[in-house]
N, C-alpha and C positions, 0 to 999 in steps of 0.2 A: 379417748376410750374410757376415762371415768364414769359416763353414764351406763358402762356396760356390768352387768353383775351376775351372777347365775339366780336362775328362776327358783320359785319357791311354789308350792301346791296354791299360794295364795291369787298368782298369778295367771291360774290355769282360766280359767274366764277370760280375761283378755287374750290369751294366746289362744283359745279357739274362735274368740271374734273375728282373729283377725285372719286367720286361715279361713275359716267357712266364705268370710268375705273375699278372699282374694281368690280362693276358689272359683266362689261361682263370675267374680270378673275374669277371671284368667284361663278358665278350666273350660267351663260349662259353652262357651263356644268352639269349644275343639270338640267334646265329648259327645255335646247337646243330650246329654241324659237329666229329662228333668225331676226324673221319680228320686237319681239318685242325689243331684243337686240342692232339692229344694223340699225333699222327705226326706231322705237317710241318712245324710251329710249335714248335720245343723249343729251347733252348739252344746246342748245338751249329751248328748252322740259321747264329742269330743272332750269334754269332760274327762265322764263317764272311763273313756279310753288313757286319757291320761291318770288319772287319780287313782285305774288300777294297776299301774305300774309306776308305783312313785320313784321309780329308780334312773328314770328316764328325764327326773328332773337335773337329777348332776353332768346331764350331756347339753343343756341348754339355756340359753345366756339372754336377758334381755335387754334392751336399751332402755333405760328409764331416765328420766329427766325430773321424773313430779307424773308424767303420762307413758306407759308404756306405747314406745313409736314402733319396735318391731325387735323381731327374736331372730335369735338363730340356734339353731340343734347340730352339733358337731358329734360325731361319732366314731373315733379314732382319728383317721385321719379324713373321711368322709364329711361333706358339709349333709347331713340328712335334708336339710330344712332352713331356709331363710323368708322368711317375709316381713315385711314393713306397707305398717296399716294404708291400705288403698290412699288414703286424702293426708296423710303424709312422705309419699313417697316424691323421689329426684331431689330431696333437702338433703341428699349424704347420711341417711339412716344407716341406709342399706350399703354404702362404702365401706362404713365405718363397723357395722358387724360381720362382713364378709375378711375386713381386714384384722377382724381380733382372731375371726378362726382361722386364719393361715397365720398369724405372729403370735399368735398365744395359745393355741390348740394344736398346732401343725397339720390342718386340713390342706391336701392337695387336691382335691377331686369333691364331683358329685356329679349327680345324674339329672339330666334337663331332658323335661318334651323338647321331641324333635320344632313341633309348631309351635313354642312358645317361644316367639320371635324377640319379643322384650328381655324376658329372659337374656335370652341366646348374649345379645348387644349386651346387657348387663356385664355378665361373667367375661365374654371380650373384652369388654375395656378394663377385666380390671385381672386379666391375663389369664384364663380358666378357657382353653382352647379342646373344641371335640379331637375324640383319640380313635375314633374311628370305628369305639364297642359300641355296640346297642343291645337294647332288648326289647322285650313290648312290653306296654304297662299292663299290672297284671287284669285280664280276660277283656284284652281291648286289642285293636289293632294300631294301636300309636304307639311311634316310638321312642324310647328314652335312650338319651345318648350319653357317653361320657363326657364329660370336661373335666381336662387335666391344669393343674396348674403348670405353668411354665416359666 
């Protein structure tokens, strides 16, 4: 877990790459909204959203090697946010910052789409079980569930 560090504003460009991108692989076929996908949701956007609350960067950790492979955002004990960049994921990016935020942040929980099946298998294997709350995402009809660590 040495290649993990907390983010810095320098880093904010890569950490919206790779959200927009996993988005629209992961998202944009449950959603199929493409005004909001491929207009309103881009890069720039995400910036923009991060840089105006630079406060948000002390909640989130990236793995860096020499190449930012993938972040995560921990907020108390909540995982807000994990991804790792589309074309290096299954290499144990994503093990290995999932497991700095429950032994080093003390993240029990977060909230997954109910159809993001990858997802789902992800957090199973690595002990993060739904607890049976949901909700919808907001002004959609899908729904997000909990997963609890166990």
């Amino acid at each position: 877990m040495n290649n993990i560090r907390p983010a810095t504003k320098d880093d904010v460009c890569r950490i919206s790459e790779i959200i927009v991108f996993n988005n629209r692989m992961n998202f944009f076929p449950i959603f199929n909204d493409e005004e909001y996908s491929f207009k309103f949701f881009n890069v720039s956007y995400l910036m923009n959203e991060y840089l105006s609350t630079p406060e948000v960067f002390s909640e989130i950790y990236v793995y860096d090697d020499g190449i930012i492979r993938g972040f995560v955002h921990v907020h108390g004990e909540e995982v807000k946010k994990l991804y790792v960049e589309h074309f290096f994921q299954n290499r144990g990016y994503g093990h290995e910052l999932l497991q700095f935020a429950v032994n080093e942040k003390g993240a029990d929980h977060l909230w997954a789409l109910e159809k993001n099946e990858k997802a789902l298998r992800f957090y199973s294997r690595h002990g993060f079980f739904p607890t049976g709350e949901w909700r919808y995402e907001d002004d959609t009809t899908e729904k997000l569930i909990v997963l609890k660590k166990k």
